[in-house]
SEFI-666522 format. One record per residue: residue in one letter; residue number from 1; y, x, z of N, C-alpha, C in turn. Coordinates in steps of 0.02 Angstrom, whole numbers, plus 50000, padded with zeros to 5 digits. Atoms other than C-alpha are relative to their C-alpha. Example, Ala and Ser with C-alpha at 12.3 -4.5 7.8 and 13.67 -1.06 7.14 Angstrom:
<recs>
> A,1,49941,50045,50000,49775,50615,50390,50060,50045,50000
> S,2,49941,49958,49997,49947,50684,50357,50055,49961,50037
</recs>
This chain:
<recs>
> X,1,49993,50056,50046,50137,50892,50569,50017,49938,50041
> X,2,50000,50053,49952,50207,50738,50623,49995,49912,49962
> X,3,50052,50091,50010,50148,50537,50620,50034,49997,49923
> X,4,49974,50014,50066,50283,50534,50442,49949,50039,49951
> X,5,50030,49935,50044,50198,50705,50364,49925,49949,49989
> X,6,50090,50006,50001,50016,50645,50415,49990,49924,49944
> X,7,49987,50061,50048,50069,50466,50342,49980,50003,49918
> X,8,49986,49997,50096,50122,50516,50168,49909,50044,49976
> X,9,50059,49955,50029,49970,50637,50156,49937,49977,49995
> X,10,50068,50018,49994,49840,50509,50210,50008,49953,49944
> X,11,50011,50075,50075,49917,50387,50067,49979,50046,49944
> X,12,50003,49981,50055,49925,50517,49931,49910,50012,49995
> X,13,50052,49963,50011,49724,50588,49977,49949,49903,49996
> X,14,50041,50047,50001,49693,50389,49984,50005,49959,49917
> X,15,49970,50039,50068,49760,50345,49792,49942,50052,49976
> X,16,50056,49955,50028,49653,50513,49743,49930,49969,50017
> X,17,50088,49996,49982,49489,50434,49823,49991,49935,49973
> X,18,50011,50069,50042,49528,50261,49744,49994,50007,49929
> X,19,50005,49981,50075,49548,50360,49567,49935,50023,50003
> X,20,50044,49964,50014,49405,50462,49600,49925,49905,49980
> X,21,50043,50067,49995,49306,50282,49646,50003,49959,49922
> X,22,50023,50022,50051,49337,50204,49494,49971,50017,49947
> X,23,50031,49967,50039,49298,50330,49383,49915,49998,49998
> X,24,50085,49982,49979,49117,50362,49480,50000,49955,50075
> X,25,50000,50040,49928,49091,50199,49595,49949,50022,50037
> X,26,50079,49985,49949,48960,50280,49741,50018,49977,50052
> X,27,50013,50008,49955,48928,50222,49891,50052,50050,50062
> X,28,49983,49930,49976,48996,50402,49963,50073,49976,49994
> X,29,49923,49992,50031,49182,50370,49893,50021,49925,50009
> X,30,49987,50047,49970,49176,50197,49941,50027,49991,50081
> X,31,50019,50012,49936,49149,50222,50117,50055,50073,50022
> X,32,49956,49953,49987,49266,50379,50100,50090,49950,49987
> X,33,49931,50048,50015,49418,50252,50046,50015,49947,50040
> X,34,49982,50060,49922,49378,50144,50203,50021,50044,50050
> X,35,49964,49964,49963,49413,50283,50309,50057,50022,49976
> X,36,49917,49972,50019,49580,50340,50234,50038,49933,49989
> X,37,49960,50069,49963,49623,50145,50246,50014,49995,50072
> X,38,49984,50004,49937,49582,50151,50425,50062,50059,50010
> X,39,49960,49962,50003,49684,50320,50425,50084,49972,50010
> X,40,49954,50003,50025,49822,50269,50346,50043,49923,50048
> X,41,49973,50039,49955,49848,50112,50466,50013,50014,50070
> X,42,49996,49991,49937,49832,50193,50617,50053,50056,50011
> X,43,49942,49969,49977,49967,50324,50560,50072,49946,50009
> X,44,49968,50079,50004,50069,50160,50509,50045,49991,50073
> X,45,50002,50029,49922,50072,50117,50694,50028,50047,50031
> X,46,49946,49955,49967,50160,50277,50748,50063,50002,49971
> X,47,49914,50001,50062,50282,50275,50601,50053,49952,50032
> X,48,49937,50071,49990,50351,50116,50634,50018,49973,50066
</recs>
């Protein structure tokens, strides 16, 4: 997989954990949507 693949896959599993969050705000799914932010910036940074 490479830095584009891992990219797209960390945005799409990060829109799923922001749907899941609003539905059922916990603590758990909060703190799961800060890591797939960090994720998602640090593939960012190879992409571009």
């Amino acid at each position: 997989m490479n830095a584009q693949q891992a990219l797209k896959k960390y945005q799409i599993a990060l829109k799923l954990a922001q749907r899941n969050y609003q539905s059922n705000p916990t603590y758990a799914r909060r703190l799961e949507i800060y890591e797939l932010e960090e994720l998602v910036k640090h593939a960012q940074k190879w992409v571009h």
